[in-house]
N, C-alpha and C positions, 0 to 999 in steps of 0.2 A: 504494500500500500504506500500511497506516497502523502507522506504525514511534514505539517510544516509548525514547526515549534517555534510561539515568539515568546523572546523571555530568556537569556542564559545565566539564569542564575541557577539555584541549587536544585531548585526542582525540577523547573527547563532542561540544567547540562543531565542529573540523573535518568529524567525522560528519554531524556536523547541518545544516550548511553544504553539505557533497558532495551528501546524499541531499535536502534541500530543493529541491538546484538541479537532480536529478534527478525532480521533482515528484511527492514521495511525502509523505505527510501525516505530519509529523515533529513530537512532542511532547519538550519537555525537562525533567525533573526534576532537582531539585537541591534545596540544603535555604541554600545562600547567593546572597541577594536581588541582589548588586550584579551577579553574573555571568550570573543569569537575565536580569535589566535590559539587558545588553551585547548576548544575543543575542537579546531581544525586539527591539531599536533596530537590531539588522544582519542579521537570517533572518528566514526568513520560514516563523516555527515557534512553536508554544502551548508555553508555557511554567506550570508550574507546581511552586509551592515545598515541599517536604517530604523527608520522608526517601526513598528507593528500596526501603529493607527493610521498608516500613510499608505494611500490606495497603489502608489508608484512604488513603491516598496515591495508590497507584496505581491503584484502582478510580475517581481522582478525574479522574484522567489517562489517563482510558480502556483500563485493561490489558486489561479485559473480551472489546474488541471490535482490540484490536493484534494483526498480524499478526506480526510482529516485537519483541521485546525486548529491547534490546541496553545491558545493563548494564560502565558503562567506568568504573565509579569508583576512588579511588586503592585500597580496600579489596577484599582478593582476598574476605574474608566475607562483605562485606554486597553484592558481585556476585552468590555464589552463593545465599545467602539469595533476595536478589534473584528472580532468575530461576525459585526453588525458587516463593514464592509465586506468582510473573508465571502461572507454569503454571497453578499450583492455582483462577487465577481467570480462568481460557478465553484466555491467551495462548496463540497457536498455537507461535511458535519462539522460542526462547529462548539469545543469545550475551551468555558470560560473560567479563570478562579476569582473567585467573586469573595474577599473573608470581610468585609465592611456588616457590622450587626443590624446597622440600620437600612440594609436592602433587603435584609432578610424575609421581612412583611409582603415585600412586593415581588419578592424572584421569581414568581410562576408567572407573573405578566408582563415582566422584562424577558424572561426568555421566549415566549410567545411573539411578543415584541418586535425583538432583536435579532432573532433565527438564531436563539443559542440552542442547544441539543444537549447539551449538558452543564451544568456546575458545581463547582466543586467547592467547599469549603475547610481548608485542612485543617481550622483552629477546633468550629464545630465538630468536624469527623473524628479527631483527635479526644474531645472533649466524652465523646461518645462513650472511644474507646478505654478511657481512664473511668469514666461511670462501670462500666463492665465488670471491669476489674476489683471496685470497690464493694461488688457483690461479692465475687470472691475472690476474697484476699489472699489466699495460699495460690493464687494461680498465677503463672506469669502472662500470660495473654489469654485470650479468649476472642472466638471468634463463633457468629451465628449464621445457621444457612435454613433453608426451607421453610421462610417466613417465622425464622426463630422456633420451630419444633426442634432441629438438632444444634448443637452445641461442639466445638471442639476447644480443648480447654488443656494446655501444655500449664506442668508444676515439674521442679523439679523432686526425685526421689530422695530421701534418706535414710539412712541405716534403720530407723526403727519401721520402715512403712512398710505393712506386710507382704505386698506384693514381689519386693527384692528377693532375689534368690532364688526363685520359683520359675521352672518352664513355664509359657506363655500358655503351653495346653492341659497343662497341670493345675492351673492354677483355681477354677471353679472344683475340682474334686477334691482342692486341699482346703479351699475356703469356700465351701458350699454356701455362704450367705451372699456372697461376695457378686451386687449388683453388673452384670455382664457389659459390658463396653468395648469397644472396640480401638485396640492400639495401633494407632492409625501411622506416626513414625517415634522415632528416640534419636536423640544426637546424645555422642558421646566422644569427645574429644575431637568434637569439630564435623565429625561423620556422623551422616544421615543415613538410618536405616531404615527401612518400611520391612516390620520386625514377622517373621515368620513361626509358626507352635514352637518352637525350639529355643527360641529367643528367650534370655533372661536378662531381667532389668537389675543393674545394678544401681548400687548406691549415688546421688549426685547428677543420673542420667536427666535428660531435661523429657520426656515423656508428655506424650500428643496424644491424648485420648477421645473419643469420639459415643455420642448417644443423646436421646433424646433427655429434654429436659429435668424429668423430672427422673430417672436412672443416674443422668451424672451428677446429679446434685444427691442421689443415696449413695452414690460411690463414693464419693469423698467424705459423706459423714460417716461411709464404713472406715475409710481411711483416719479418722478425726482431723480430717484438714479443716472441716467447717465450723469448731467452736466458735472462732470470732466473726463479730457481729460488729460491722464498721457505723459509730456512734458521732462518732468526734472526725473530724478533718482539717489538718492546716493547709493551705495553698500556699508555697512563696513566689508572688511576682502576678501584677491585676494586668495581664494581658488580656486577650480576646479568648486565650483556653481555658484563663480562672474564669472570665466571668462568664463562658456558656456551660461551662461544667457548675459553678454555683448555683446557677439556675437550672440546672438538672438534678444537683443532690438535697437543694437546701428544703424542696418540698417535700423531700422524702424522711422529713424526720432527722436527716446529721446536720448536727451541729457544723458549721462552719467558719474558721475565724484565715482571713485574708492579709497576708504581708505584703503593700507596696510603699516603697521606698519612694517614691514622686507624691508629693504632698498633695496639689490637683487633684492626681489621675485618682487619690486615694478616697478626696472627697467624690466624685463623681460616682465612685465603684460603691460607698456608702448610698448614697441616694437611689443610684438604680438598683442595687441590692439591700432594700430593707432588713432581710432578716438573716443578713451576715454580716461578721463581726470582724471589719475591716478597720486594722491597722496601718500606721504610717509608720513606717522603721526598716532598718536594713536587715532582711531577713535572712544573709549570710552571717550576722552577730548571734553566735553562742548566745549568750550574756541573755541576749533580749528573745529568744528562742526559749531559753530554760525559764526566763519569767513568764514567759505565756503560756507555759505548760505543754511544750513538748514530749514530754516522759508520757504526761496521761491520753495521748493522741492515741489514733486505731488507726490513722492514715497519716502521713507526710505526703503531700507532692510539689516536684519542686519544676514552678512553670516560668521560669524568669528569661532572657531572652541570651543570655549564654550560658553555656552546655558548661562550660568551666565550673560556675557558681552552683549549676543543677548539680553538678556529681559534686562536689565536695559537701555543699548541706545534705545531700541524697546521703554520703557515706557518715556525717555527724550525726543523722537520724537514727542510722541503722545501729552508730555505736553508744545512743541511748535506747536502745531498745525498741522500738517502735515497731509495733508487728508487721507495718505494710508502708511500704516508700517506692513512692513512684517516680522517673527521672524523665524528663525532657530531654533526649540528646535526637542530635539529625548528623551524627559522624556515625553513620552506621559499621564503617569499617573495626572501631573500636568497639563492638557492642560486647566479644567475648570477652573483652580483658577487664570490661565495665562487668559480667557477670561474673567474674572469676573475684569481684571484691565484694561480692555479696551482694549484687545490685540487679536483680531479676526481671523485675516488671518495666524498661523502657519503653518509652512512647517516641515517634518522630514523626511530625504534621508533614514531614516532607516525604516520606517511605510511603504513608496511609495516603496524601494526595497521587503517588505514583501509581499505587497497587489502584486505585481507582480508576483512573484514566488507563490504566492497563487493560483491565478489563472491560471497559469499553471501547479500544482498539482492539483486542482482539475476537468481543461480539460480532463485530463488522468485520473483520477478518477473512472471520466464518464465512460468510456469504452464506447460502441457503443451509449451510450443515447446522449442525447443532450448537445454536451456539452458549460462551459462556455468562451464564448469570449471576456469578460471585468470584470472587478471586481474592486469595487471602497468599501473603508469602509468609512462609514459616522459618523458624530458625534462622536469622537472617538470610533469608531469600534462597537460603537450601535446599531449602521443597516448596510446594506451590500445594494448595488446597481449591478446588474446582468445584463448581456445583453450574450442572447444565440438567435442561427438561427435556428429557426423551421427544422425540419425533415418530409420530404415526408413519410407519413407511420403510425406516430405517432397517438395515438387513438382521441387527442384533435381539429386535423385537420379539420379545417371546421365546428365546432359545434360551436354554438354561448355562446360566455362565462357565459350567464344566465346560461345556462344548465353543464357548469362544478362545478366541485367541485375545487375550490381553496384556498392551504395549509393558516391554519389559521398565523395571523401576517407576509403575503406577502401580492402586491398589484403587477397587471400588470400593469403597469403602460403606457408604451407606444410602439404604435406598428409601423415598418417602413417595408411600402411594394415598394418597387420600385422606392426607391427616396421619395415616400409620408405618411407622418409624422400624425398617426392616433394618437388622445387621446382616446381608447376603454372606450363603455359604454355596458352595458348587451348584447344587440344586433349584438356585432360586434364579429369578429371570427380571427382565427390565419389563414394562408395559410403556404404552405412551402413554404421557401427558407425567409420567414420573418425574420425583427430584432427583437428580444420581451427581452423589459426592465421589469426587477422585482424589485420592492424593500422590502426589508424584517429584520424582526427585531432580526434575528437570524442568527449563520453562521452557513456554512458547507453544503449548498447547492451547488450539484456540474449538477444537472441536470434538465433539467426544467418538465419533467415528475415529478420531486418530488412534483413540485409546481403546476401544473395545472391534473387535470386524471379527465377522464370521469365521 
């Protein structure tokens, strides 16, 4: 496909990077020379310099003939501009990032509007994903597919959790209570496995488990992962992710009290948030942390706008105890050496805007095949989590998956017919209109024909 990226900044060069190396013909605009230069020298993508909102510009960069326009620059305006002319000069689709709160009201009639086909908000998506998580705290990510009936929900294991030690086919005849779920992969020193009956999980492994909602939430209270119950919340830093995640937790009963350091933005964050407890102080000081009651928190997260200040309050949380610290970082490359000091649950508004737009290049990808409806990257982007809806017609239709062939390093992992939540074994079959989860240790699957053929 031939996709035209305006915007080289973090998200932009990462895009441009993802989808290049999914061998899609990837142009990049931008209007500053040194950062075009960086990823002319590192991608493998046509670059050219000008504005995004400038109709001469992108007629020059072939908007004419782009199947895709995915405008990510720092300006929510000149996106929509953006995207408004992309159309008007034979772009076919058109994604905008839109993170301003106060377009929020209006984005279904601006994109109607505008001919935007998608938007994206990575503060909100972002904010989403740290609510998720603060349901359950023992997990490091969590992800939902098939209109939220299934769940997949990666913790890492420890010495005492009964499952270690045990073959993976052993493991219901040894712990006959033990809510059935499906292990879906495990990394373990960097290596991703899509774990087969013989598999035993050791101590420390980061473990992908998969089921419907209300199994994997008895699973973990088999496991006693689930005693705590997140009451109390500190956020450090009133960006756009404290304050859409506050108004996502603060009606649910947690308490919430807000650290920003700008004395304005701090009054403003007080007004529009009534019933949280917004402070003005520097929330990298110890000092003024342990007065506000850090020790007695059930959550830390640390949303401030450099990853520096997030991981070191991220690591001062952990060494007063705090059962659940959440980090902002978007250096994904450091994310092992960030879990290896204890630090599990990262969030990056920049990973979660790409994994979205991913998934909607490669819906369209598809062209008439199956295409995909979610897309989740796991273990820093070491495996890929897919949920696509079967097709009437398709050759795998009703054949029982003993008898297909399926692409080597995928796993079907789980199938949703009608509300009800199958873990497939050899015997079981696809129907249309099904949800069928994959998960696979390779990207750039954009259709589920690739994965499963007669």
């Amino acid at each position: 496909m031939r996709i035209l990226v305006v915007g080289d900044g973090k998200v932009g060069h990462t895009l441009a990077e993802s989808l290049a190396r999914e061998e899609h013909s990837v142009t990049i605009v931008d209007q500053n020379e040194a950062v075009l230069h960086r990823s002319e020298d590192t991608l493998d993508v046509m670059c050219v310099r000008g504005n995004g909102a400038n109709a001469k510009t992108l007629m020059d960069a072939g908007v004419d003939k782009a199947d895709i326009v995915i405008a990510a620059t720092t300006n929510d305006e000149t996106n929509m501009l953006c995207c408004l002319i992309s159309k008007r000069l034979g772009a076919k689709n058109t994604i905008a990032r839109v993170r301003d709160p106060e377009y929020n009201e209006s984005l279904n009639l601006m994109q109607h509007e505008l001919g935007i086909d998608l938007t994206i908000n990575p503060e909100r998506a972002t904010a989403l994903e740290i609510s998720r998580l603060l349901r359950f705290p023992f997990a490091s990510t969590i992800e939902s597919f098939a209109k939220g009936r299934v769940e997949l929900v990666e913790f890492r294991t420890q010495e005492t959790d009964v499952v270690v030690g045990i073959p993976l086919r052993n493991l219901n005849k040894k712990l006959n209570d033990l809510p059935q779920v499906l292990y879906a992969a495990v990394e373990r020193d960097g290596v991703v496995t899509i774990p087969n009956g013989d598999f035993i999980i050791h101590a420390g492994d980061r473990v992908h488990v998969v089921a419907d909602m209300v199994t994997i939430t008895a699973y973990f209270r088999y496991l006693g992962k689930n005693s705590l119950r997140i009451r109390n919340v500190m956020l450090l830093g009133g960006g756009r992710i404290s304050y859409y995640l506050a108004k996502m937790i603060a009606p649910m009963g947690i308490r919430v009290t807000l650290i920003e350091l700008d004395h304005q933005k701090a009054i403003s964050l007080s007004e529009a948030l009534p019933d949280v407890n917004v402070l003005c102080g520097d929330g990298t000081d110890q000092e003024l942390l342990d007065q506000e009651g850090l020790k007695q928190m059930d959550a830390f997260v640390t949303l401030s706008n450099r990853d520096e200040e997030n991981l070191m309050t991220g690591l001062f949380a952990v060494s007063q105890g705090v059962p659940k610290v959440i980090v902002k970082n978007n250096r994904i490359a450091y994310e092992d050496i960030i879990n290896a000091m204890g630090l599990d649950s990262i969030v990056s508004p920049q990973y979660i805007t790409c994994a979205n737009i991913l998934r909607y290049v490669r819906a369209h990808a598809a062209g008439h095949g199956t295409k995909v409806q979610k897309l989740y990257r796991l273990v820093n982007g070491k495996a890929e989590a897919l949920e696509f809806v079967a097709r009437a017609g398709d050759p795998y239709i009703g054949v029982p998956l003993k008898e297909l062939s399926i692409r080597n390093g995928t796993l079907v992992a789980v199938i949703v017919r009608k509300g009800r939540v199958i873990v497939p074994f050899g015997s079981d079959f696809i129907e249309a209109g099904d949800s069928v989860i994959i998960i696979a240790c390779e990207s750039g699957i954009s259709d589920l024909n690739e994965v499963i053929r007669k």
